[in-house]
C-alpha positions as CSV (number, residue, x, y, z in Angstrom):
1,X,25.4,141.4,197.3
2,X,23.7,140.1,194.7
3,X,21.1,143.0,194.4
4,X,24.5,145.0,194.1
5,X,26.0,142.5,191.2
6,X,22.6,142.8,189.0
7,X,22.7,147.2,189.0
8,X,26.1,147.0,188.1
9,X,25.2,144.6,185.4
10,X,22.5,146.7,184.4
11,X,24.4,149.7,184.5
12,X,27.3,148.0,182.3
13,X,25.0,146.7,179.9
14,X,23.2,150.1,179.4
15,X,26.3,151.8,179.0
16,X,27.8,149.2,176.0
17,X,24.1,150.1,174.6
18,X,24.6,154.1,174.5
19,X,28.6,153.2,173.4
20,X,26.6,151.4,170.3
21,X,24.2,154.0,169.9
22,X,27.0,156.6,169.4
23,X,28.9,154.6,167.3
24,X,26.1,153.8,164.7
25,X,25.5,157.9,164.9
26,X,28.8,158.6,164.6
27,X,29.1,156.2,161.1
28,X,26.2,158.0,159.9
29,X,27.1,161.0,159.8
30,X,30.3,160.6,158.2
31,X,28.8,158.7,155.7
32,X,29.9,155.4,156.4
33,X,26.7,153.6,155.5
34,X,28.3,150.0,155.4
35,X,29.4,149.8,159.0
36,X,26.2,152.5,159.8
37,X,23.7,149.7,158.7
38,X,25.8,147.0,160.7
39,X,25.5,148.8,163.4
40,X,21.5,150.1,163.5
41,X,20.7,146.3,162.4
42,X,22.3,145.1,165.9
43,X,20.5,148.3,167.8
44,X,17.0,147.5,166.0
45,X,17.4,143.8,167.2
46,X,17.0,144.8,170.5
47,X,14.5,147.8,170.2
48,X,12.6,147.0,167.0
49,X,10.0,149.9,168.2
50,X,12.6,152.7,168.2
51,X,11.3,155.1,165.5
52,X,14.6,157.0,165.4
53,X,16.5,153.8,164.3
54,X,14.1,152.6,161.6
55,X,14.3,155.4,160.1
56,X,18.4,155.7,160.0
57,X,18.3,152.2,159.0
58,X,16.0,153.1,156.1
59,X,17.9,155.6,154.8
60,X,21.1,153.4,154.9
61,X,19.3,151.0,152.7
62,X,18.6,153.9,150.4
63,X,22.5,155.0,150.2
64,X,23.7,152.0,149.8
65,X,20.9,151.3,147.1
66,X,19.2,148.1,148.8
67,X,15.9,149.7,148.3
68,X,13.8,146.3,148.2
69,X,15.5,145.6,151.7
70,X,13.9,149.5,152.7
71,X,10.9,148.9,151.1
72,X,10.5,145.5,153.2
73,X,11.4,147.2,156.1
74,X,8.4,150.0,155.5
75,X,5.8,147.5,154.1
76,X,6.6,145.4,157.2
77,X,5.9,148.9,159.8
78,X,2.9,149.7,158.1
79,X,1.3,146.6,158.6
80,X,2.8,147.0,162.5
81,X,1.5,151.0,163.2
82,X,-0.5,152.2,159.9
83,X,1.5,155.2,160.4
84,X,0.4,157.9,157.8
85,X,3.7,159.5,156.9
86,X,5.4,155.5,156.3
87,X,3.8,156.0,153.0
88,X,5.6,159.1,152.8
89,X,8.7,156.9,152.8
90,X,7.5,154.2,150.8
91,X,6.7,156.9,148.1
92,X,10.2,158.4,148.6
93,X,11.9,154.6,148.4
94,X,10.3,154.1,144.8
95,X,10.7,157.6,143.4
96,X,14.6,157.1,144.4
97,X,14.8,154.6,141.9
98,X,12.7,157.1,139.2
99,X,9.9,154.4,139.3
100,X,7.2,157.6,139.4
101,X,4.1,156.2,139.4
102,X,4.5,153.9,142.9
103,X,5.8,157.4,144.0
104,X,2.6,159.3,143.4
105,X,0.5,156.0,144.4
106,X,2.1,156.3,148.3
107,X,2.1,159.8,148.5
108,X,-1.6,160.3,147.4
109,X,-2.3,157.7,150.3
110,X,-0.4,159.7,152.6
111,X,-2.9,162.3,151.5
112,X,-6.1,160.8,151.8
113,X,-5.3,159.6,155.4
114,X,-5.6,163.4,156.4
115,X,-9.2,163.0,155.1
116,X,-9.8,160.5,157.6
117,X,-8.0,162.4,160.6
118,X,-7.1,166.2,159.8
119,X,-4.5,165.5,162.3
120,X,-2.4,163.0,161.2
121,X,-1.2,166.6,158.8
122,X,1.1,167.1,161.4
123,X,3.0,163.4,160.5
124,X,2.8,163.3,157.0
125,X,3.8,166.9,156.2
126,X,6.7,167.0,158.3
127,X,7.8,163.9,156.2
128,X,7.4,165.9,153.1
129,X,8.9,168.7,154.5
130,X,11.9,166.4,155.0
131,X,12.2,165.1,152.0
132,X,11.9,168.5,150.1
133,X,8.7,168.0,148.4
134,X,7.6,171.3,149.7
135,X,4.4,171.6,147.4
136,X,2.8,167.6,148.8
137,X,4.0,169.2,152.4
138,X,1.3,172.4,151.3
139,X,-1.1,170.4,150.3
140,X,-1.3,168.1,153.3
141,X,-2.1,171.4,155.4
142,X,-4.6,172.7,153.3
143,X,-6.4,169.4,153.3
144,X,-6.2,169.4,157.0
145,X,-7.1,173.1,156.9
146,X,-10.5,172.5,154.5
147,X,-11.5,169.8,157.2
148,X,-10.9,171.2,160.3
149,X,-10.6,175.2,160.1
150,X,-9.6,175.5,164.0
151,X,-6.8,173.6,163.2
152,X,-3.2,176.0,162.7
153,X,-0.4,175.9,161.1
154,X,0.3,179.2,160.2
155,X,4.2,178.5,161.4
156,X,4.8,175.6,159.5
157,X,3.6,177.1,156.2
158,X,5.4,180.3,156.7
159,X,8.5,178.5,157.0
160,X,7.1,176.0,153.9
161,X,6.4,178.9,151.6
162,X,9.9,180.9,152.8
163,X,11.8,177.8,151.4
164,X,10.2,177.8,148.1
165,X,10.9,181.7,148.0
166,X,7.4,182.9,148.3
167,X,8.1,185.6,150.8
168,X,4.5,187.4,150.1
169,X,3.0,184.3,151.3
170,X,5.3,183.8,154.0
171,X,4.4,187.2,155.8
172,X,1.1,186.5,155.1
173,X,1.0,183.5,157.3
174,X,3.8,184.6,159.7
175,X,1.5,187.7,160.5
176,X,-1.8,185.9,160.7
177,X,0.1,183.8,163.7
178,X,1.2,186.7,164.9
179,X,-2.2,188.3,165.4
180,X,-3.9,184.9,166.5
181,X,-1.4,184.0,169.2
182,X,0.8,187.5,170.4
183,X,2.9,185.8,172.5
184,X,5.0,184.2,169.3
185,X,5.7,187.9,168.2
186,X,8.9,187.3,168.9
187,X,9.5,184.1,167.5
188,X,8.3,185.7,164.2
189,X,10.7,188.6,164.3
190,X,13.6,186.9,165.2
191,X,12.6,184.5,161.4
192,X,11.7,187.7,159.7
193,X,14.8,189.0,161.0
194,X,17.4,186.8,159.1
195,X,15.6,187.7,155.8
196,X,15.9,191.4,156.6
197,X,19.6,191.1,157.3
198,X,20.0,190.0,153.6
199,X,21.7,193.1,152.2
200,X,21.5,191.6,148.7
201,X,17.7,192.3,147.8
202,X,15.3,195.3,149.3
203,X,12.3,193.3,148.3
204,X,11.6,191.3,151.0
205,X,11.9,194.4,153.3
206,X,9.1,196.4,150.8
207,X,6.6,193.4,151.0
208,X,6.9,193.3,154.8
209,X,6.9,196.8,155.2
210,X,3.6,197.5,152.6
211,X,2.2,194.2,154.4
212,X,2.4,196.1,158.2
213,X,1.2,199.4,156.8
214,X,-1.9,197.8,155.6
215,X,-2.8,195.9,158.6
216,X,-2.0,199.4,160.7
217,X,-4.5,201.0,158.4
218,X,-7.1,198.6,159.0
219,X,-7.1,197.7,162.5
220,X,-7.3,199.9,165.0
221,X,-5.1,197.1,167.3
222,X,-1.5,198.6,168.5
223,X,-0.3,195.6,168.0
224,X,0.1,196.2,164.4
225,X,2.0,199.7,165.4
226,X,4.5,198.0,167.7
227,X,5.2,195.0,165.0
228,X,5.7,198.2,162.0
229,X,7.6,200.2,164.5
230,X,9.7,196.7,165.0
231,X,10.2,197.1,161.4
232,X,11.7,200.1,161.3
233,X,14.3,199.6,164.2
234,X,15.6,196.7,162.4
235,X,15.8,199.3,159.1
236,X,17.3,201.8,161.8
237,X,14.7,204.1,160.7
238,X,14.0,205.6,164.1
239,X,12.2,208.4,163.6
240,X,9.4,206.3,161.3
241,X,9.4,204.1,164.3
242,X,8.9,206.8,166.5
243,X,5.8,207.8,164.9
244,X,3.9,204.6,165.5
245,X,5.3,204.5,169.2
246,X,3.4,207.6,169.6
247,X,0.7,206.3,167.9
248,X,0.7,203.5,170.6
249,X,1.6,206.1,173.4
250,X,-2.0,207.9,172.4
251,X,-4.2,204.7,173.3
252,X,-1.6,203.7,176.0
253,X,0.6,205.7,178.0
254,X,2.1,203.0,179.8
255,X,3.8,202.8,176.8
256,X,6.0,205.8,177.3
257,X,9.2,203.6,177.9
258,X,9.1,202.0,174.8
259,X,9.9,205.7,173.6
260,X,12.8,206.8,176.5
261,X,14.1,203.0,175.0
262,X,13.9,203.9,171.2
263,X,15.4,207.4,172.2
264,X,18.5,205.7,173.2
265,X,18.2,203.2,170.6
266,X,19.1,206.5,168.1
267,X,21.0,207.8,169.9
268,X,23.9,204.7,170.4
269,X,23.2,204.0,166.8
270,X,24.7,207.9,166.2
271,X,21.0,208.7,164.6
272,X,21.2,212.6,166.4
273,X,18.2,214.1,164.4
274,X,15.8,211.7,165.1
275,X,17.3,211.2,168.6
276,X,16.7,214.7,169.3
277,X,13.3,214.3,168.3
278,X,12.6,212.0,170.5
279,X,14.3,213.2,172.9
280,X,11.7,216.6,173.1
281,X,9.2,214.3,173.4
282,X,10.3,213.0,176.3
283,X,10.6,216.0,177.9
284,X,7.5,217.3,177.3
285,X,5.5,213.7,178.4
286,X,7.6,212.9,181.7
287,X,8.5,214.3,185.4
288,X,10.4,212.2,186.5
289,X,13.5,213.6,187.4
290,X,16.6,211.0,186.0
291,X,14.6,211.0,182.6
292,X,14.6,214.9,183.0
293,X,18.3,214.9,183.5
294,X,19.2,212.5,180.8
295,X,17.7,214.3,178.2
296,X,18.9,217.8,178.8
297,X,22.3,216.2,179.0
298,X,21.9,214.3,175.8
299,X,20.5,217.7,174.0
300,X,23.4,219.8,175.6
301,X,26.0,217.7,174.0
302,X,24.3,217.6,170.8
303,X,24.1,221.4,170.8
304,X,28.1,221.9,172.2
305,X,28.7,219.5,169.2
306,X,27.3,221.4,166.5
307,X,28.5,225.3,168.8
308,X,30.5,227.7,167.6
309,X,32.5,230.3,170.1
310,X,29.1,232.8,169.2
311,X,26.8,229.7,170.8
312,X,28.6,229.3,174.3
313,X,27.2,232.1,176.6
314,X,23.6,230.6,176.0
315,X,24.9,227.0,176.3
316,X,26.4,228.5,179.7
317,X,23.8,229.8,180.8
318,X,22.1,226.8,180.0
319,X,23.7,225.0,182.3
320,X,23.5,227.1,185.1
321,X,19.9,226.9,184.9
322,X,19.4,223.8,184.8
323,X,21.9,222.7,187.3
324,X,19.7,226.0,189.6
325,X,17.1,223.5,188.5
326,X,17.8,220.2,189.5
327,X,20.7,220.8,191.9
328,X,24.4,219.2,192.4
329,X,23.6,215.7,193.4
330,X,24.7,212.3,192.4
331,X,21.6,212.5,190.4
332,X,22.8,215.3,188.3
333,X,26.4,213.9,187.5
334,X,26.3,213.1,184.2
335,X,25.3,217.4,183.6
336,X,28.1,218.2,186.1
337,X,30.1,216.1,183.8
338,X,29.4,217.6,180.5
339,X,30.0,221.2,182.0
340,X,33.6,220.4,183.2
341,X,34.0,219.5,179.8
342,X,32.5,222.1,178.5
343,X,34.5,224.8,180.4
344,X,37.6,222.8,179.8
345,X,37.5,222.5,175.9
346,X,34.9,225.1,174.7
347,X,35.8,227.7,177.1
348,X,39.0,227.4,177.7
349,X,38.2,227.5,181.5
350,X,40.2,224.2,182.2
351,X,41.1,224.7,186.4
352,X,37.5,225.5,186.3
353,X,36.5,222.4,184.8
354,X,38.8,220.4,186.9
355,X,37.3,221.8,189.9
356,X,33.9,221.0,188.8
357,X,35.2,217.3,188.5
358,X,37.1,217.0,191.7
359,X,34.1,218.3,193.8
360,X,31.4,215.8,191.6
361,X,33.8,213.5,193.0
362,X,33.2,213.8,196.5
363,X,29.5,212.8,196.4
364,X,28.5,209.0,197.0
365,X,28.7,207.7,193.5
366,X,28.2,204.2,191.7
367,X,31.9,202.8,190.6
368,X,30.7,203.5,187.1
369,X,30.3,207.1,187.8
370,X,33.5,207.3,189.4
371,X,35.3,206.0,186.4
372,X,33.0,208.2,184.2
373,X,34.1,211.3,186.0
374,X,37.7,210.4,186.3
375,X,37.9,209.8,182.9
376,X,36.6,213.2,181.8
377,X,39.1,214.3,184.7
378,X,42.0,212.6,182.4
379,X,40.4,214.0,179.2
380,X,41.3,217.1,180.5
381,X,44.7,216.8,182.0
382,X,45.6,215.4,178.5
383,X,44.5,218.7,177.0
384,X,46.5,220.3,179.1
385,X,49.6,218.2,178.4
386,X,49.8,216.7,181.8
387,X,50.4,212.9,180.0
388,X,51.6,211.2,182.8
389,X,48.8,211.9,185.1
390,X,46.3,211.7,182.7
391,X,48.0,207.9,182.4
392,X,47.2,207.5,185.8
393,X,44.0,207.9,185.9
394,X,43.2,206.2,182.8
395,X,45.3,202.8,184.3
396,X,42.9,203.3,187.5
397,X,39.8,202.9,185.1
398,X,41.1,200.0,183.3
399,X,42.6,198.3,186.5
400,X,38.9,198.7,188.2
401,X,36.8,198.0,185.2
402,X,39.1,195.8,182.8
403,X,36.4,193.6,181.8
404,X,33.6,196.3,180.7
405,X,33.6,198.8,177.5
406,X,34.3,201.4,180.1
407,X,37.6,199.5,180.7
408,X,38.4,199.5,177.0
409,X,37.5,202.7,176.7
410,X,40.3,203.8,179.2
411,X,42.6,201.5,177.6
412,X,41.9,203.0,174.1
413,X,42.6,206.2,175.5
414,X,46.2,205.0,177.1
415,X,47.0,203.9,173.8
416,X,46.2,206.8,172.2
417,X,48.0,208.9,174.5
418,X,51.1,207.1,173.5
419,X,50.2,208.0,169.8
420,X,50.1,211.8,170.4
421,X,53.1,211.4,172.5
422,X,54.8,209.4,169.6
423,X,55.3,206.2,170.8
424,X,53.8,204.3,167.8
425,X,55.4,200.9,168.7
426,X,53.6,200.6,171.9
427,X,50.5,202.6,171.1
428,X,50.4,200.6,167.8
429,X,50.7,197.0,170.1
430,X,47.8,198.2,172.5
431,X,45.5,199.4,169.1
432,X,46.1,195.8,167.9
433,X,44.2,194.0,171.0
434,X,41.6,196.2,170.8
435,X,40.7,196.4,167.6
436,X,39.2,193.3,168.4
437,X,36.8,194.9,171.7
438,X,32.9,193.9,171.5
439,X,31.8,197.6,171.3
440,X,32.2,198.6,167.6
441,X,33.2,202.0,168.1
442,X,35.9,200.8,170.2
443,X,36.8,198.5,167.6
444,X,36.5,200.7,164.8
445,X,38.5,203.7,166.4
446,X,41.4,201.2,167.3
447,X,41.6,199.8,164.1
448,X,42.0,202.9,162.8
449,X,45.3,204.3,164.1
450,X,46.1,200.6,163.9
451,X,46.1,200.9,160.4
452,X,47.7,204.4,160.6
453,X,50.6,204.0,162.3
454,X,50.9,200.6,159.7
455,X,50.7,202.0,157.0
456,X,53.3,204.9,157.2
457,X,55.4,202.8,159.5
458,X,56.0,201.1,156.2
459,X,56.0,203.8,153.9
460,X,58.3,205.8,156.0
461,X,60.3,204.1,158.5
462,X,61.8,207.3,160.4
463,X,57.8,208.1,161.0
464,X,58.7,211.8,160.1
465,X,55.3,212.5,158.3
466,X,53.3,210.1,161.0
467,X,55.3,212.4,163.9
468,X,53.8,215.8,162.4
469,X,50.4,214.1,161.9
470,X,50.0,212.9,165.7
471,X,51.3,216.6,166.3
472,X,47.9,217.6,164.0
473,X,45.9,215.0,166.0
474,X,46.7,216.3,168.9
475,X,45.6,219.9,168.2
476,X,42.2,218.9,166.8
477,X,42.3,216.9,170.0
478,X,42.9,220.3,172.1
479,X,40.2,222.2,169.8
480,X,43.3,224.4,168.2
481,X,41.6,223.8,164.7
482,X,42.9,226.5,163.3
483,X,46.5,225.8,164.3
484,X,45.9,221.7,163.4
485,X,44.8,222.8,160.1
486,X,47.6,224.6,159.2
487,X,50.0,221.7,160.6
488,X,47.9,219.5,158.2
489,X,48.4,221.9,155.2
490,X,52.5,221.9,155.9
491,X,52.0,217.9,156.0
492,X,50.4,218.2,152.3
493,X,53.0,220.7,151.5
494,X,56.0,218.4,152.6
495,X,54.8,215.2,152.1
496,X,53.3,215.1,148.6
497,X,52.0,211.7,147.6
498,X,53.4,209.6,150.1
499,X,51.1,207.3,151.6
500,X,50.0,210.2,154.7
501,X,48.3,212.5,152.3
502,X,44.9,210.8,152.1
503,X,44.4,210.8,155.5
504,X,45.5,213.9,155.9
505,X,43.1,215.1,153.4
506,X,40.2,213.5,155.3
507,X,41.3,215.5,158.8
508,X,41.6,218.9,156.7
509,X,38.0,218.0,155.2
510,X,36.9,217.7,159.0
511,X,38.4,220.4,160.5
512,X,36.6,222.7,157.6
513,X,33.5,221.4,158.5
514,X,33.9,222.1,162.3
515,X,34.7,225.7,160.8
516,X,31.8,225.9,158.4
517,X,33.7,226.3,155.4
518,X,31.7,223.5,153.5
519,X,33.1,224.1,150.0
520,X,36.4,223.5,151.3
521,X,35.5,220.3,153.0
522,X,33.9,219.4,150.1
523,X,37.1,219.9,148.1
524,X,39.0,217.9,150.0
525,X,37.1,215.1,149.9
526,X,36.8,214.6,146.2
527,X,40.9,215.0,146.0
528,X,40.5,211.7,147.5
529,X,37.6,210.4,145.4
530,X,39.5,211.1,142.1
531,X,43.3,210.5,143.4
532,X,43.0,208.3,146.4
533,X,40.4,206.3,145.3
534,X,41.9,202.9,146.3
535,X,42.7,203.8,150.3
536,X,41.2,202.9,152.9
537,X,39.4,206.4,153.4
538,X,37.3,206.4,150.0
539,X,33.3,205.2,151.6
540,X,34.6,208.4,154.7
541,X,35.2,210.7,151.7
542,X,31.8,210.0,150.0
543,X,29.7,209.9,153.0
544,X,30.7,213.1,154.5
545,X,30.2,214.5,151.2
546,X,27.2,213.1,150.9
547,X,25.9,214.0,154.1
548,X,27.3,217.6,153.6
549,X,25.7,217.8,150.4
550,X,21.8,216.6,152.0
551,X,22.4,218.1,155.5
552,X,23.9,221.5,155.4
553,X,23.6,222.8,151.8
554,X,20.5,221.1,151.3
555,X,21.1,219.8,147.9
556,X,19.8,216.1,148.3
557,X,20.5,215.3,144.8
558,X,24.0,215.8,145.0
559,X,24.1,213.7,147.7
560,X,22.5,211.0,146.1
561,X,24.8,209.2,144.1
562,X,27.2,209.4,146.2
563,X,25.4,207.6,148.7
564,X,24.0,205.1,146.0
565,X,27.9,204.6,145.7
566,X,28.5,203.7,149.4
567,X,25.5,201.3,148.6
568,X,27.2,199.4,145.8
569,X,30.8,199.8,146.4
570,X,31.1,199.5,150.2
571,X,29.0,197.3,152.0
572,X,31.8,196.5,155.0
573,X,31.8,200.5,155.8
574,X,30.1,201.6,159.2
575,X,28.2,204.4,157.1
576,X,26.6,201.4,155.1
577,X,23.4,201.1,156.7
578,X,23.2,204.8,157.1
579,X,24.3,205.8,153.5
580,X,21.2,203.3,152.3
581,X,18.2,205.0,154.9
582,X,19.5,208.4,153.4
583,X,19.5,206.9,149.6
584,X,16.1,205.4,150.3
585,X,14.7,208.6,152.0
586,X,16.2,210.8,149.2
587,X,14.6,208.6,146.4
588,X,11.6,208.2,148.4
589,X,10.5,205.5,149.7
590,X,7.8,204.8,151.5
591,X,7.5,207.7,153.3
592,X,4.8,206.4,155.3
């Protein structure tokens, strides 16, 4: 029993301790020095050895301006420990009350006790660190650096010279740890990183780049290549990436997945010429069969995308040979898919494409590949006006997989069957949930018709002009493009600057594009830049220009400012990061 009676007492007394301990942190941080110093005081009377609370204690004193009391309290712990960084402090204590020349005394002896251990750098550097004197915090490592040369600390200088805005230096040190000790690559990127993310100044980004090119061109190591190809991921510059990951590939073929991971890489970041690139590569460098199948999917559905009716009997007979090829097999789903869809909405073939669906269906597939075929199964019976099955198949996607982006996906398409169906109140409530989905696409698309059906909800209450433009939707959805652009034109035509026509303008700009008719497009698009300039379609109307401009009539110049616009003017679009490696690659920069 008595055994029993001292634990509890033990355990009662450690617990008022840690109660005390939190309540002198809890005064400190919300700057309640008085009853903070009270409090440490008690907690040092019982553990005068605790580092932690000296130094809180310290810097109440220093707050509360009872710096004779702090500089008692220092003198009286370096007599105890002839700690190097205490001076640190005692040179902080005086230069708080502007008395320099004490200041200077205690942090030269700081100093010099790095002369008589190298080591003790570590102490009395992080003490200047945290008191901001950056430059004594420099010098400390040097010293220590001069003495002992094994010594490192590449890390802690990087970080040093980062905060006094010396970037050059920075790298320099950041990269010279990297090459020393590989395995804190990624420590280093993810720093390097929060710079790069800084869309207010492209210098850092040239220094690092010029920095990696340099050590690429001198070392033969791939290490270099994979931290330069890092570099250009994070620019979502693929295809510059690409060409150091087949530098790498050259030396080391072991390699070749970094390039099937970069291909997909482009390819979810919408990058299609570069993906396609890569892509070729990967065909010619592999046999294995699921990479095999992957790519020729991915290269089909960049080809039907950019097809015209002229273009279909190749892709057809595309298909058939490579589905001769590789055979119908759960392996080959995601090509069985694209032809359905193909037949369905290019040619026109839809109970052929069905079929094609319904039989993929009946091989032993993953859940995802069910809901991936049934969806494209529902893609179609919405073409074909069939809205309430379509529903049905979309709610059995969403019901099986409501907490993955193939779920939302499903439910983005529910709601937007209830758009072209024109029921805006509930397709409008479903758009607002996910507008706020984790995949961006999702996101974007949702907030899109979100807006929409907003917008000229207000401006038109009956929804007449929002009614005709689902209508126009719709069409483009069915690949009538002809048809949809002529329901767009009677929209323009009826609805004359009410708020419908800039949108409308930016679908009629589309649609000509799909048709080829550039100049038209183009058109279009600068009705909105010179009328519409204030809605929410302005950084879609330069960027397709733009992209018209530098990728079908070749005229890069043209496109140029308008990009340089996007750059300046519209830093929250999705094109953004786009519009600035097309600006950069236009002006030229580092082409390398």
């Amino acid at each position: 029993m008595k055994k029993i009676l001292t634990i509890c007492l033990l355990f009662l007394t450690f617990s008022v301790f840690a109660q005390n301990e939190q309540l002198a942190a809890n005064y400190f941080e919300k700057g309640d020095f008085e009853k903070a110093l009270l409090s440490y005081e008690e907690l040092i009377s019982k553990q005068p050895n605790n580092f932690i609370y000296v130094q809180r204690l310290i810097e109440c004193y220093q707050q509360l301006s009872q710096f004779e009391k702090a500089q008692a309290l220092l003198l009286k712990r370096l007599e105890r420990s002839k700690q190097p960084n205490l001076y640190v402090e005692l040179g902080y204590n005086y230069q708080l009350q502007n008395d320099a020349k004490n200041a200077t005394k205690n942090y030269d002896l700081a100093i010099e006790k790095i002369k008589e251990n190298p080591a003790n750098a570590y102490g009395v550097a992080n003490a200047f660190e945290k008191k901001s004197l950056l430059d004594h915090a420099l010098k400390a490592y040097n010293l220590a650096l001069q003495i002992d040369p094994k010594l490192n600390f590449n890390q802690q200088m990087a970080i040093l010279y980062g905060q006094q805005g010396k970037v050059d230096l920075m790298i320099e040190k950041f990269l010279e740890e990297g090459e020393k000790n590989p395995q804190t690559t990624i420590h280093i990127q993810n720093y390097l990183s929060r710079f790069l993310t800084d869309e207010s100044d492209e210098t850092f980004a040239g220094i690092l780049r010029k920095a990696l090119i340099l050590k690429t061109q001198k070392s033969q190591d791939t290490y270099w290549n994979s931290f330069l190809s890092w570099f250009y991921v994070q620019q979502k510059e693929y295809g510059k990436a690409f060409i150091q990951e087949k530098a790498i590939y050259k030396r080391n073929p072991e390699s070749f997945y970094n390039i099937v991971s970069l291909a997909e890489l482009a390819i979810d970041e919408g990058q299609t010429e570069d993906a396609v690139s890569i892509i070729n590569f990967v065909l010619e460098n592999t046999q294995n069969i699921d990479l095999q199948v992957f790519s020729h999917t991915f290269l089909l559905k960049n080809k039907i995308s950019k097809s015209t009716p002229k273009d279909y009997p190749a892709i057809k007979s595309e298909f058939e040979m490579l589905l001769k090829k590789f055979g119908l097999s759960p392996f080959t789903i995601s090509l069985q898919e694209l032809q359905a869809s193909f037949y369905a909405f290019q040619l026109n073939e839809i109970e052929t494409g069905k079929s094609m669906l319904k039989n993929a269906l009946k091989f032993p597939l993953s859940e995802f590949q069910k809901a991936s075929l049934k969806m494209q199964l529902a893609d179609i019976l919405l073409l074909q006006e069939q809205y309430n099955q379509a529903l049905i198949f979309y709610s059995q996607i969403e019901d099986d997989l409501k907490n993955d982006d193939v779920g939302h996906l499903a439910s983005l398409k529910v709601a937007k069957t209830s758009y072209f169906q024109g029921d805006f109140q509930w397709a409008q409530s479903q758009f607002k949930i996910l507008k706020s989905a984790s995949t961006q696409l999702i996101a974007n698309d949702a907030m899109e018709y979100f807006l929409l059906i907003g917008d000229n909800t207000v401006a038109d209450s009956a929804q007449v002009a929002l009614k005709k433009f689902a209508r126009g939707d719709f069409l483009m959805y069915q690949n009538k493009n002809e048809i949809a652009l002529a329901e767009f034109s009677k929209i323009l035509a009826d609805h004359k600057g009410e708020e419908i026509e800039a949108v409308t303008l930016l679908r009629m700009g589309k649609l000509n594009e799909k048709l080829g008719n550039f100049t038209e497009a183009l058109r279009l698009y600068k009705n909105i830049i010179d009328v519409h300039a204030e809605s929410i379609y302005i950084d879609e109307a330069l960027f397709f220009s733009a992209e018209i401009y530098d990728s079908h009539l070749k005229q890069p110049e043209q496109a140029k400012p308008l990009y340089e616009k996007m750059i300046f003017n519209h830093q929250d679009s999705i094109y953004f990061i786009e519009s600035r490696r097309k600006f950069r690659e236009i002006r030229g920069d580092n082409n390398t």
